[in-house]
Backbone bond lengths (Angstrom), bond angles and torsions (degrees), N, CA, C in turn:
res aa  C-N    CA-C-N  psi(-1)  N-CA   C-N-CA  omega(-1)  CA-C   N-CA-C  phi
1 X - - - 1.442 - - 1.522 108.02 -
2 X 1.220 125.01 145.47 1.477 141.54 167.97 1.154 124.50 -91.16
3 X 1.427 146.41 115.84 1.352 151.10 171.51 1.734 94.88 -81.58
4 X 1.598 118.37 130.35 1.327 112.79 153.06 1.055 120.28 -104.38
5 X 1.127 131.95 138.60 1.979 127.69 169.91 1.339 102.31 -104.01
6 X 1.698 103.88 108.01 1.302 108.94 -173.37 2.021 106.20 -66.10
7 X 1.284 116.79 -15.07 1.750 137.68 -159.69 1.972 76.32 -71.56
8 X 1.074 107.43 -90.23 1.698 117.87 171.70 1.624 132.71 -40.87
9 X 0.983 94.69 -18.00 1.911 103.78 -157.12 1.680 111.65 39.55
10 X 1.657 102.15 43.35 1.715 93.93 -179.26 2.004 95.68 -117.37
11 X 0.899 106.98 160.92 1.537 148.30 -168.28 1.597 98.29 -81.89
12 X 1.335 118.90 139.37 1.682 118.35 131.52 1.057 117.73 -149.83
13 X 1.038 123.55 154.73 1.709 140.12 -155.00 1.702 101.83 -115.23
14 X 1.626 108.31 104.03 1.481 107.14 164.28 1.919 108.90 -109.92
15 X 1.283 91.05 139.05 1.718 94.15 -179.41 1.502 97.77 -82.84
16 X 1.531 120.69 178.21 1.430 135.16 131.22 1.957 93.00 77.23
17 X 1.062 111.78 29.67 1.748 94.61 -174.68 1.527 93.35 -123.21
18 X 1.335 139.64 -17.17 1.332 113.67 172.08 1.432 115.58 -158.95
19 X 1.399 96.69 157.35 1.341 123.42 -159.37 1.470 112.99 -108.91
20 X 1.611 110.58 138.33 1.311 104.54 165.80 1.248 106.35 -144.23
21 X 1.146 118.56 140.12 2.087 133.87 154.01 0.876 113.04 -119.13
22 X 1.179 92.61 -172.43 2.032 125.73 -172.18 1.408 96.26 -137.00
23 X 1.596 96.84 100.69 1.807 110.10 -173.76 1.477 89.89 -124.26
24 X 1.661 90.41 156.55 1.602 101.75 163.27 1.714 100.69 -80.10
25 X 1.636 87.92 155.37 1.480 110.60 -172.05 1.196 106.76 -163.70
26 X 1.226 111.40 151.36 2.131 130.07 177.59 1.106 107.26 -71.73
27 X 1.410 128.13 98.60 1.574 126.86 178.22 1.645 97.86 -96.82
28 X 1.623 119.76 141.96 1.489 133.30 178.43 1.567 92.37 -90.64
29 X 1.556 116.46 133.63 1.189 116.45 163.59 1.814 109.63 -84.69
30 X 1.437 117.59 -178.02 1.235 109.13 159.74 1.227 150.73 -66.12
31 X 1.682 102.65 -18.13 1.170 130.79 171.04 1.427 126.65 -75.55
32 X 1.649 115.54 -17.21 1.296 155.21 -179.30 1.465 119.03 74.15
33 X 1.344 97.00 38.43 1.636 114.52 161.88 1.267 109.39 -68.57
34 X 1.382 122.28 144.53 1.715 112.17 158.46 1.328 106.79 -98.42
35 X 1.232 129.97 169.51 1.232 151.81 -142.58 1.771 112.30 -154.09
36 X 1.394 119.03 123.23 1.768 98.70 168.20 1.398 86.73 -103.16
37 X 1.702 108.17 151.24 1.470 114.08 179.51 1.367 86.11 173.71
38 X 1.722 106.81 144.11 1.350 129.52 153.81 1.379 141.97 -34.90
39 X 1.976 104.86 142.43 1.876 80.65 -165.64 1.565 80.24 -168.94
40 X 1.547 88.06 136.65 2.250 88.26 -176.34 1.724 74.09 -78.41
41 X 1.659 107.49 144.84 1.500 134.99 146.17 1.639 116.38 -86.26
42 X 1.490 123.49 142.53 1.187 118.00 173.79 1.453 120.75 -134.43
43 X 0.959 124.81 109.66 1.718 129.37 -152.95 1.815 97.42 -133.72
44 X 1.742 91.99 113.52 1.496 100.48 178.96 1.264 112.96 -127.97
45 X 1.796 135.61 133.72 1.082 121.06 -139.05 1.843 78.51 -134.53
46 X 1.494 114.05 109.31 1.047 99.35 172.11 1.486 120.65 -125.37
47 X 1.257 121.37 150.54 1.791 107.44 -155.11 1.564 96.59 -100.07
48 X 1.673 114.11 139.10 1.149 116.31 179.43 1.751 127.89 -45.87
49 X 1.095 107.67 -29.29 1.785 111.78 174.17 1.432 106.80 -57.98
50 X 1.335 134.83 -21.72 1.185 132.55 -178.47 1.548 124.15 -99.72
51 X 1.434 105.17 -6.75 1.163 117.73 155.56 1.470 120.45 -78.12
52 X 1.258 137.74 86.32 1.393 144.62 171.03 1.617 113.62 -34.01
53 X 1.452 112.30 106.73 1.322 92.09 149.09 1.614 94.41 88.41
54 X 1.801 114.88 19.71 1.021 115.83 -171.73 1.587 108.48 -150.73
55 X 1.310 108.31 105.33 1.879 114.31 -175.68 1.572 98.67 -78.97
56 X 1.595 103.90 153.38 1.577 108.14 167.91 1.246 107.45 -91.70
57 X 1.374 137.63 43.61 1.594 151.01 157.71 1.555 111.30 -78.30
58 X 1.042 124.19 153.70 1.348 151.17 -160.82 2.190 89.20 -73.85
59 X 1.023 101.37 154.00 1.503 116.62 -173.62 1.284 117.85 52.38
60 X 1.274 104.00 40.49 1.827 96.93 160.74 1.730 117.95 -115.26
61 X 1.727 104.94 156.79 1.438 99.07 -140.98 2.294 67.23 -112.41
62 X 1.584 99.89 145.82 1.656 121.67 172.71 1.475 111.37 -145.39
63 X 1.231 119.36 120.93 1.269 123.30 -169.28 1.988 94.62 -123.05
64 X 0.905 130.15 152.63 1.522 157.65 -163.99 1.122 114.12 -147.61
65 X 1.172 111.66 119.72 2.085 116.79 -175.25 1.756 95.37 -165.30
66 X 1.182 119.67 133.56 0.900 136.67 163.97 1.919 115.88 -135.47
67 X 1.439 135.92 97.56 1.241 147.44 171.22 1.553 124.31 -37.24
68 X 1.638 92.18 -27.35 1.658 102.50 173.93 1.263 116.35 -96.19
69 X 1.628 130.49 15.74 1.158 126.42 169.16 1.811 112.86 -138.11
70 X 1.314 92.42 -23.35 1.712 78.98 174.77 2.089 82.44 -165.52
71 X 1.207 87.03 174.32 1.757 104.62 -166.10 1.908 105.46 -114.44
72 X 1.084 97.02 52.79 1.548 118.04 169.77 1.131 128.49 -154.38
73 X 1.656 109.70 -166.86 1.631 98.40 -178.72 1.403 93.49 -140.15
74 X 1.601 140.83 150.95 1.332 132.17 159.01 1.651 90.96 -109.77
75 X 1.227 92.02 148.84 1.566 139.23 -176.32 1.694 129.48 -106.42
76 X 1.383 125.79 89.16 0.978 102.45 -165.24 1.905 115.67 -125.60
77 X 0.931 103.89 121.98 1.878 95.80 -172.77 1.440 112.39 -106.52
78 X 1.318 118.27 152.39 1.679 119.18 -166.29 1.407 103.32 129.72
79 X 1.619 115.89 -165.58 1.346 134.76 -155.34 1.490 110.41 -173.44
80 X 1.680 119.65 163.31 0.865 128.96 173.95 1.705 113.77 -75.40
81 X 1.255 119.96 136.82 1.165 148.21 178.75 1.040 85.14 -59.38
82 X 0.938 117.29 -85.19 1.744 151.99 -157.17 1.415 105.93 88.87
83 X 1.656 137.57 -129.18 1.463 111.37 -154.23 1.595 79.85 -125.73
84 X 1.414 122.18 29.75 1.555 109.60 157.89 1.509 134.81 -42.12
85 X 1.502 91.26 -59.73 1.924 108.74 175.90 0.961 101.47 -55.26
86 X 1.984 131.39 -60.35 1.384 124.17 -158.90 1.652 95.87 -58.26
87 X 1.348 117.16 -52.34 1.767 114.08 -146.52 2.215 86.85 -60.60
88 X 1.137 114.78 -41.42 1.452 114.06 -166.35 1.389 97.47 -59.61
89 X 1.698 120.39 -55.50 1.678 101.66 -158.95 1.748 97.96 -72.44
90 X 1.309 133.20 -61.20 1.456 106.01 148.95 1.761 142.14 -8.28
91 X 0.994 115.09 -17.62 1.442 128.22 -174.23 1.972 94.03 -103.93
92 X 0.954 105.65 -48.06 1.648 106.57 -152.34 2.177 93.52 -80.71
93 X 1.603 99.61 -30.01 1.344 105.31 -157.53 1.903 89.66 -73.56
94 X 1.306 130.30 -61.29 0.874 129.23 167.83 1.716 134.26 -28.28
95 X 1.270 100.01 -51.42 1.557 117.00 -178.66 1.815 87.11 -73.90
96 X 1.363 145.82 -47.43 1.336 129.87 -179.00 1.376 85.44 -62.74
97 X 1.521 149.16 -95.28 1.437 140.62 -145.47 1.469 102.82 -27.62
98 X 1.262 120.76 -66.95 1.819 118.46 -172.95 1.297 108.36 -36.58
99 X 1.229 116.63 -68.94 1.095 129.51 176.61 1.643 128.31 -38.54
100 X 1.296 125.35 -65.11 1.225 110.83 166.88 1.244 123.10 -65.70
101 X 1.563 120.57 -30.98 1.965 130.45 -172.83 1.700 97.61 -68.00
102 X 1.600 118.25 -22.36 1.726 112.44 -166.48 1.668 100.11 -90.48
103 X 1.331 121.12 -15.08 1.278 135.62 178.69 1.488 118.12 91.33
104 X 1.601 109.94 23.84 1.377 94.12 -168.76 1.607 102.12 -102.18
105 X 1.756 108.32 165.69 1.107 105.87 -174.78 1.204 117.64 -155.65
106 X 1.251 133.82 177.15 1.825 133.76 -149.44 1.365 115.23 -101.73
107 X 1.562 112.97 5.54 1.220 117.25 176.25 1.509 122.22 -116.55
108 X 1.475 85.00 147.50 2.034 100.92 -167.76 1.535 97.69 -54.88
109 X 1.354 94.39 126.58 1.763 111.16 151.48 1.583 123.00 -51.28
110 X 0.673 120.00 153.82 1.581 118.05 154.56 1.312 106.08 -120.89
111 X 1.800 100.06 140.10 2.111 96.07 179.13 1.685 73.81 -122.18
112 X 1.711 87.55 165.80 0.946 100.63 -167.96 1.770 102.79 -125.88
């Protein structure tokens, strides 16, 4: 795959980052039938250091277009999470396990 820097008009060459086939897949007709039928997939995994001039922080704009495979461009804006969300829903899922396995619970006692 090729990175262009439109800032430079220079080139870089990453090996090993993406993949494509011809997998079966659920195509929607117009009618809103689904359909099983064939379809090249294209999955490119590219690591932010190789993006020039590009932080994995929240508001950055990446656009992808290649002319020799399809006649558009995808567009994508955002940033890396990083493992905030995971470590939180991990955090919350745990603290519920204690909690119900220790037996405690949200309702008033009565003493007598």
């Amino acid at each position: 795959m090729d990175i262009y820097d439109p800032s430079t008009g220079s080139y870089d060459v990453l090996n090993n980052c993406v993949y494509v086939a011809n997998q079966y897949i659920n195509q929607k007709m117009g009618d809103g039938k689904t359909v099983k039928g064939t379809g090249y997939v294209f999955e490119a995994k590219i690591p932010f250091k190789d993006l020039k001039g590009i932080s994995n922080t929240s508001g950055q704009n990446i656009s992808l277009e290649n002319n020799n495979l399809w006649s558009g461009k995808l567009h994508v804006t955002g940033g890396s999470t990083g493992p905030v969300v995971l470590a939180s829903t991990g955090f919350v899922i745990a603290i519920a396990a204690v909690l119900k396995y220790s037996g405690f619970s949200f309702k008033k006692r009565r003493t007598v």
